[in-house]
C-alpha positions as CSV (number, residue, x, y, z in Angstrom):
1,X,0.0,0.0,0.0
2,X,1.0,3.4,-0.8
3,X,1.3,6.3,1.3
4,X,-1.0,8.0,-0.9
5,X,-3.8,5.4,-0.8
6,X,-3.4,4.9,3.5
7,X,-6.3,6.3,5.9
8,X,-6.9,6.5,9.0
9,X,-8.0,2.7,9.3
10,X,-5.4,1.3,6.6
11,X,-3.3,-1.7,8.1
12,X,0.7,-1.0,6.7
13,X,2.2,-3.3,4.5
14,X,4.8,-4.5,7.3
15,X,2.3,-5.9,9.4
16,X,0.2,-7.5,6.5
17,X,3.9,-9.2,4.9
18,X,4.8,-10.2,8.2
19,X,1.6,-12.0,8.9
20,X,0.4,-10.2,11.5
21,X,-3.0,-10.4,12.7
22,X,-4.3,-7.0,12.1
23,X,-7.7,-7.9,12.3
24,X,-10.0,-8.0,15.8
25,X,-11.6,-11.3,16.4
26,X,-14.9,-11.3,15.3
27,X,-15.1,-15.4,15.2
28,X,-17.9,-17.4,16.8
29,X,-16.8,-19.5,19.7
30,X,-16.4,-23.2,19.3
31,X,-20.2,-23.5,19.9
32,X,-20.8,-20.7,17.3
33,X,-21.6,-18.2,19.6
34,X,-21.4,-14.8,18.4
35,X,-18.9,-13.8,20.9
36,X,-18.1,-10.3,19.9
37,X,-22.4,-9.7,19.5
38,X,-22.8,-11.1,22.8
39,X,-20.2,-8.1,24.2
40,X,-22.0,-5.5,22.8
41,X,-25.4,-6.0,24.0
42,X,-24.4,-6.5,27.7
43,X,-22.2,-3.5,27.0
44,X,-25.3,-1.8,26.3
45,X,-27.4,-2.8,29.1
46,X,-24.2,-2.9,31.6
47,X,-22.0,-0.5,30.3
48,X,-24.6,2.7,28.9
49,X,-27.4,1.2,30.7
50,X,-29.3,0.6,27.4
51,X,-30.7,-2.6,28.9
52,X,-34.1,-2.3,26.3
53,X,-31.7,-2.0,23.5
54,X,-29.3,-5.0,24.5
55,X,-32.2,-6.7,24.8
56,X,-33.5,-6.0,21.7
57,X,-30.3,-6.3,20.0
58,X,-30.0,-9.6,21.5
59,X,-33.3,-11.1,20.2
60,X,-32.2,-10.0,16.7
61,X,-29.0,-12.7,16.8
62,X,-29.0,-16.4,16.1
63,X,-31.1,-18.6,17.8
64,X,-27.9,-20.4,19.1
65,X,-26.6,-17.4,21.6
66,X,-30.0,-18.2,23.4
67,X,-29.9,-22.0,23.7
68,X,-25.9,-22.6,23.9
69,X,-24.2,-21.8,27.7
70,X,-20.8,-19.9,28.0
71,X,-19.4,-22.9,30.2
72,X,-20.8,-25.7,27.6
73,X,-17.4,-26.1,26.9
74,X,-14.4,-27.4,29.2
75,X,-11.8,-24.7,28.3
76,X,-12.5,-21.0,26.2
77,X,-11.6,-21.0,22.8
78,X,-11.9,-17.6,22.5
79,X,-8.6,-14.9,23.7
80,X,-9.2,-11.4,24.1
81,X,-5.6,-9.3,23.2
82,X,-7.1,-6.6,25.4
83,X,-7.6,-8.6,28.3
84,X,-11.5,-8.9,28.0
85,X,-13.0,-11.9,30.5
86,X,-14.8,-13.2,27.1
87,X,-16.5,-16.0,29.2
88,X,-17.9,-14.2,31.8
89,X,-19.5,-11.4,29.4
90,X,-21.1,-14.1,27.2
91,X,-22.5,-15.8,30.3
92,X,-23.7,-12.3,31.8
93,X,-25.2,-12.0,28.6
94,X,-27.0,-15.0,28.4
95,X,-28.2,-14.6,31.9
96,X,-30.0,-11.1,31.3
97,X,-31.5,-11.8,27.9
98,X,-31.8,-15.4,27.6
């Protein structure tokens, strides 16, 4: 990538040659959960106190973050590089919306 075509959001050519992971995880879980959905809505209701809209935001995701339980599985598949307790915001999600 050129200097010329780089913006604010552009990822350098180093980092993309070297292989770096210059994306955020985004990935279901190994249950399918949509871990980084599940975040946001109890950031909502938790974090901006939102709670109608994380609610409502989580009844608009798969029918699989309602049925499957954060603790289904005998270790996390899922690492956080900024130190985010993924399992225990998936389960506090579960357990106001589910």
């Amino acid at each position: 990538m050129s200097t010329d075509e780089a913006g604010p959001l552009s990822v350098p050519d180093s980092d993309v040659e070297a292989g770096r992971d210059t994306e955020p995880d985004t990935a279901p879980d190994a249950e399918g959960l949509p871990v980084a959905d599940l975040i946001r809505v109890v950031m909502y209701a938790d974090g901006y106190g939102q709670f109608t809209l994380g609610r409502e935001s989580f009844r608009e995701l798969p029918e699989n973050a309602e049925t499957a339980r954060c603790g289904d599985c005998p270790v996390c598949t899922v690492k956080c590089p900024y130190g985010v307790r993924v399992a225990e915001r998936v389960s506090r999600a579960q357990e106001l919306f589910a």
